[in-house]
N, C-alpha and C positions, 0 to 999 in steps of 0.2 A: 504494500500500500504506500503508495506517495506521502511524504512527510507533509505537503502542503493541504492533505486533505483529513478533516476529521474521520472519525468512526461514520457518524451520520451519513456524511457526503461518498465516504466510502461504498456504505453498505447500498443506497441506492442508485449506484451507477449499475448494475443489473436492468433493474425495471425499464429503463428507456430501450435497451439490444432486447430484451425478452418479448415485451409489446410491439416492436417492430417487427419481430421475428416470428412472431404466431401470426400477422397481420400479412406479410409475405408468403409466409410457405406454409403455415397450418391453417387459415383459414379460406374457403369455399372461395372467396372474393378474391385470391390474393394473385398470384406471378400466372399471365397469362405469357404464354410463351410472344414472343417478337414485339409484344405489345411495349408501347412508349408510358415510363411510370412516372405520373405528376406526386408528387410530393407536397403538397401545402404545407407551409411552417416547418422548412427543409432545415431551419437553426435551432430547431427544438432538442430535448434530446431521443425524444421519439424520430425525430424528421430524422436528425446525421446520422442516428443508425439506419434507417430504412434508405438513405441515400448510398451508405457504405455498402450493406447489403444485398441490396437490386444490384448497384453497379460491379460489384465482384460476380453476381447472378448472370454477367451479361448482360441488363438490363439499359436501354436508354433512359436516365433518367433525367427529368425538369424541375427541376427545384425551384421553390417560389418562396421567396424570406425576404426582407426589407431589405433595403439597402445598402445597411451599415453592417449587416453579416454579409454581405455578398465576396469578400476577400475571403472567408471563412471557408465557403461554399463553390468555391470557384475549382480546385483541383480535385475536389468529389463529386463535380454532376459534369454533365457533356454539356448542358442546357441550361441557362438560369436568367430567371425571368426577374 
């Protein structure tokens, strides 16, 4: 665990990769093959893991986050709106 992070901040970096992760590949809705994947609120931490995710998936993905994430977001999507 990183020095810079408490127990707290620690223990919930999980929940944002796990919830992207059942949203992609376990749930009925998720990775249609060749399909292009929008992301809304791509600077979440729901969003950077589903961005990380799909695009290791092969995945086109389009990330859509404000502005001032956009350097954040630039060498993890193909696309960013």
């Amino acid at each position: 665990m990183p020095d810079a992070l408490s127990l707290d901040e620690a223990t919930s970096l999980p929940v944002g990769y796990n919830t992207a992760c059942m949203m992609l590949f376990h749930a009925r809705m998720g990775m249609h093959l060749g399909a292009p994947l929008l992301v809304y609120g791509a600077s979440s931490s729901i969003g950077l893991n589903a961005v990380q995710l799909a695009k290791n998936a092969g995945r086109v993905v389009v990330a859509v986050a404000s502005s001032r994430n956009a350097d954040m977001l630039q060498p993890r999507a193909r696309c960013l709106l």
